[in-house]
C-alpha positions in Angstrom: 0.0 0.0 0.0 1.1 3.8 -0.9 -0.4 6.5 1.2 0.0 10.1 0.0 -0.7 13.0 1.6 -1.3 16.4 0.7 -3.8 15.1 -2.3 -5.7 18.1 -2.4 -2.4 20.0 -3.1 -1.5 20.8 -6.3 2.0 18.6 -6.5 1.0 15.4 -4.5 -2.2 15.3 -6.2 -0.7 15.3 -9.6 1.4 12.4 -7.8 -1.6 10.6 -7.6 -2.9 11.0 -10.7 0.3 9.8 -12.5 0.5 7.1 -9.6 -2.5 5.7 -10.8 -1.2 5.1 -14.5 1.5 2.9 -12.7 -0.3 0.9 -10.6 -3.7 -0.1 -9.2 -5.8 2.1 -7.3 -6.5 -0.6 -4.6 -3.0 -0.2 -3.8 -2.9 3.8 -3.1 -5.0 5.9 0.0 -4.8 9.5 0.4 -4.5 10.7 3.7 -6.5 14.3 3.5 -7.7 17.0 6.0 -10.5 17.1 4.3 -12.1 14.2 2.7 -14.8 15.4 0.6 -12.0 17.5 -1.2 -10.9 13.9 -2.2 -13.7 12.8 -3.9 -12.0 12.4 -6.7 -9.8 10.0 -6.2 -12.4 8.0 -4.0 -14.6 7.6 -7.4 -11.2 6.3 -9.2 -11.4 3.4 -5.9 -8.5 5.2 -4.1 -9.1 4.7 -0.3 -9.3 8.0 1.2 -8.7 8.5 4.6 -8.8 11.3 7.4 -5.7 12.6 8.7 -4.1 14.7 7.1 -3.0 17.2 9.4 0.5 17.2 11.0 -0.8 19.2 13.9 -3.4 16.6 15.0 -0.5 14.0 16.1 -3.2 11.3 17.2 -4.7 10.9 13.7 -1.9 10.3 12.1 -0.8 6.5 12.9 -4.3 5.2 11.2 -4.6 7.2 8.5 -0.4 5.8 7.6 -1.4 2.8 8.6 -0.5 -0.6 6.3 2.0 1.8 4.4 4.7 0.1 2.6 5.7 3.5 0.9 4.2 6.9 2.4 4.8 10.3 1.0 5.0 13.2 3.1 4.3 16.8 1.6 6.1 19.2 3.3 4.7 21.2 5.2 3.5 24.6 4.3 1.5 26.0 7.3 1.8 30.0 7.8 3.8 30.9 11.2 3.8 26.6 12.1 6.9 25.1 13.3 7.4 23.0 10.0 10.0 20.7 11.8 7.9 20.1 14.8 5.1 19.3 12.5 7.7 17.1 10.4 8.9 15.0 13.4 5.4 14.5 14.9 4.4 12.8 11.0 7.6 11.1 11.1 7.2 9.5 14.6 3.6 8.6 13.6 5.2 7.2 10.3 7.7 4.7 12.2 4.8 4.1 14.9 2.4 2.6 12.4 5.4 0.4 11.1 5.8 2.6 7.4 8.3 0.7 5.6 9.5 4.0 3.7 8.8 7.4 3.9 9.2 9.8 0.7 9.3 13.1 1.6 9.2 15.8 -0.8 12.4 18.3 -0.1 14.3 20.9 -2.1 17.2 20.8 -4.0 18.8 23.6 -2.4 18.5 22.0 1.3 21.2 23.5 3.5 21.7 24.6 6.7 23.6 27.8 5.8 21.2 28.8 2.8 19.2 32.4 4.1 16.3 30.7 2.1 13.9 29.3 5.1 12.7 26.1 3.5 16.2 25.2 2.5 16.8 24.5 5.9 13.7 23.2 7.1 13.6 20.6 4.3 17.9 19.5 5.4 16.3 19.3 9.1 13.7 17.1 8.2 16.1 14.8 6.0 18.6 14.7 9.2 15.1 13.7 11.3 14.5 10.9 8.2 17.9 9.6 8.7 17.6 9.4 12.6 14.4 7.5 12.2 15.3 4.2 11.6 12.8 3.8 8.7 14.2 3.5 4.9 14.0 7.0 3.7 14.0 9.0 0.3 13.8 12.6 0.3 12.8 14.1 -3.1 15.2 17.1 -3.7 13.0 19.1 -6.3 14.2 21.8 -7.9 12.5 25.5 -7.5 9.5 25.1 -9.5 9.4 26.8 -12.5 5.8 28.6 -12.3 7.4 30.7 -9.5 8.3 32.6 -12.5 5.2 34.5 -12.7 6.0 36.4 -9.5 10.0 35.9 -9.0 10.5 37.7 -12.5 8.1 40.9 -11.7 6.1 42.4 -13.8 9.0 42.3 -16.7 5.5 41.9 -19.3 4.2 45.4 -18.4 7.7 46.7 -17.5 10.7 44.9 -19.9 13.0 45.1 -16.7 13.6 41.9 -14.8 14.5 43.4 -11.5 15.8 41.2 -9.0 18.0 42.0 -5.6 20.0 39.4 -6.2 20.9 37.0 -9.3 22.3 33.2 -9.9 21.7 30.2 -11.6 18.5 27.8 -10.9 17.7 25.0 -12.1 14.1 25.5 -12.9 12.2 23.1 -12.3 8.2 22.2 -14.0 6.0 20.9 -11.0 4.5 18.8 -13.3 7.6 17.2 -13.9 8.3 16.8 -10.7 4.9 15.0 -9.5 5.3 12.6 -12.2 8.8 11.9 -11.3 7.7 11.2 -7.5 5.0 8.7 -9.1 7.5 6.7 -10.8 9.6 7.0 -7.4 6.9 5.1 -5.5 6.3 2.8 -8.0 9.8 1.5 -8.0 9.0 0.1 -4.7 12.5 1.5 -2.9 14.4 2.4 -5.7 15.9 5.3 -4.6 17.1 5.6 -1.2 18.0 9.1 0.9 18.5 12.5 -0.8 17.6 11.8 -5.0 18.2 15.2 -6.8 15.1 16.2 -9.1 15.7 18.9 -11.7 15.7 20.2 -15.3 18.4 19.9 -17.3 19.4 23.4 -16.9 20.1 26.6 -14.5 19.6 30.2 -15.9 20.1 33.6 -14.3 17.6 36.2 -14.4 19.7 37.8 -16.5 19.5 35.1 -18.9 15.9 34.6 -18.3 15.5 38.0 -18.9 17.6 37.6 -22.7 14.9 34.4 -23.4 12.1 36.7 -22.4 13.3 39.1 -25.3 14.0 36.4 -27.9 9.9 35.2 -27.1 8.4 38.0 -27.5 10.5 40.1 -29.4 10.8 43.1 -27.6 14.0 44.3 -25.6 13.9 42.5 -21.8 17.0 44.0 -19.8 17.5 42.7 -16.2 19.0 44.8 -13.4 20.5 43.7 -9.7 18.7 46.2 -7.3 20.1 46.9 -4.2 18.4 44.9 -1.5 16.5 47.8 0.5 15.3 49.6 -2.9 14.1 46.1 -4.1 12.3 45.5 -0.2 11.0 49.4 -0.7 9.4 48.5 -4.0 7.7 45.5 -3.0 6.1 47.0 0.0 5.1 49.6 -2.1 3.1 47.2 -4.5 0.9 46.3 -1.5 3.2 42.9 -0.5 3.8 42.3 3.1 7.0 43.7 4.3 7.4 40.2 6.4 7.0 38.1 2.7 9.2 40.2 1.0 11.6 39.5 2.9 11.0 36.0 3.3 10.9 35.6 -0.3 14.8 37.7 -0.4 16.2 34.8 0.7 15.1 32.8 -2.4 17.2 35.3 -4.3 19.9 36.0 -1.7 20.1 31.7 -2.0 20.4 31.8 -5.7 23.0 34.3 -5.5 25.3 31.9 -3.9 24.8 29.1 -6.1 22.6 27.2 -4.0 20.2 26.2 -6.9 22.6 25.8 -9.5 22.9 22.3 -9.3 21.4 19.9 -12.6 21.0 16.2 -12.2 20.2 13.9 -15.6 17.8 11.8 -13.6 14.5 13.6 -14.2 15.1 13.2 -17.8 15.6 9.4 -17.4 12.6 8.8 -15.3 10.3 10.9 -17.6 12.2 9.2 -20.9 12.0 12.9 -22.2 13.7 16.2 -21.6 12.0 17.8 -18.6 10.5 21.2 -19.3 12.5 24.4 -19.0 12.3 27.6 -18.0 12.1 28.7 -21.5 8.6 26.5 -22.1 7.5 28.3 -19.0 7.9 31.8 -20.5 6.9 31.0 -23.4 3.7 30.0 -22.2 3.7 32.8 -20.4 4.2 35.5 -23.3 1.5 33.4 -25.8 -1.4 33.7 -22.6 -0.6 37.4 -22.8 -1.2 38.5 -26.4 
């Protein structure tokens, strides 16, 4: 049996869809907050089950139990304690006897990156490896329809402004969900940290140069300084809190800690992943 959880979501239920292409539905459950959000699955004869929520510790033994294979979405709960809500799913995880727990992490996990996630995600791999359970942790890359906001306005504006610039290996989210299905399905496969990215890791700036070859107008990109960039962002109504939460992403790729490209993604799909590039393209044809 492989439990999922985080169906509802937009990555783990794409799992699940793909999952069920690879093998029979009587062998997958979701475990949900809320179940009649899952009634999808349920009429494709997935067994969907309560317990979703990392916070509600007691729950979480049933709805992991009989698990051969359980994926853990990480969690993304506004002002939680990710880790504590990591551990309490783990502990429930090796209490209900999981044989292995997938979790979906970040390629850029370190505990010196100034990008939050990246070091909750290399906590919760060290809490994986301390468990005593076979582990894999899924070491996506950033996902690529980040874009729309990372980027800026550049479609209104033709500047890319950033506060920081480096290479990322871009990453489709679609790609990535199908990647975790065929994961799963390979029944332990992969073990501990298995690096999931495109094939490639542009700058801004160079995202910037494909955003002029797409659309045919001049794109230019420009390094702001970090308190300018901060002012601006507060200025277009974001949350001065956010903004700076979401500095680190940039501060991060600045010191090369998405550059990283791995050729597995490709040989799991048997295709080239998508790129940035197919990201802004799509992205400049919704727009005329």
């Amino acid at each position: 049996m492989i439990v999922v959880t985080g169906a509802t979501g937009a990555l783990n239920g794409a799992t699940v869809d793909h999952l069920l292409e690879l093998v029979p539905a009587t062998e997958v459950a979701v475990a949900v907050r809320d179940v009649a959000k899952a009634a999808r699955f349920a009429e494709r004869g997935v067994e969907v089950r309560s317990g979703g929520d990392y916070a509600d510790a007691d729950s979480l033994p049933t709805a992991f139990a009989g698990a051969d294979q359980l994926l853990l979405v990480s969690s993304n709960d506004p002002g939680a304690d990710a880790v504590a809500l990591h551990r309490q799913a783990i502990d429930a995880a090796v209490s209900a006897g999981v044989g292995r727990i997938l979790y979906t992490s970040h390629q850029g996990a370190a505990a010196t990156s100034p990008f939050v996630p990246a070091r909750i995600h290399l906590a919760t791999e060290e809490l994986l490896a301390g468990s005593g359970v076979a582990w894999t942790s899924l070491r996506n890359g950033f996902y690529a329809h980040s874009l729309a906001w990372l980027m800026g306005p550049w479609q209104e504006t033709g500047v890319v402004a950033v506060p920081a610039d480096g290479p990322v290996s871009w990453t489709a989210r679609e790609d990535a969900a199908r990647a975790a299905a065929i994961v799963l399905a390979s029944d332990g496969g992969y073990d501990g940290p298995t690096t999931i990215t495109a094939n490639a890791a542009p700058t801004f700036a160079d995202l910037a140069a494909t955003a002029s070859e797409l659309t045919g107008r001049e794109v230019t990109s420009v390094v702001l300084e970090e308190d300018e960039w901060l002012a601006r962002q507060v200025a277009a109504g974001q949350d001065e809190q956010m903004a700076r939460f979401v500095l680190g992403m940039y501060q991060a790729a600045e010191q090369g800690f998405f550059a990283g490209v791995d050729p597995l993604l490709g040989t799991l799909l048997e295709r080239e992943p998508l790129t940035a590039r197919d990201q802004l393209a799509a992205a400049a044809s919704a727009s005329r």
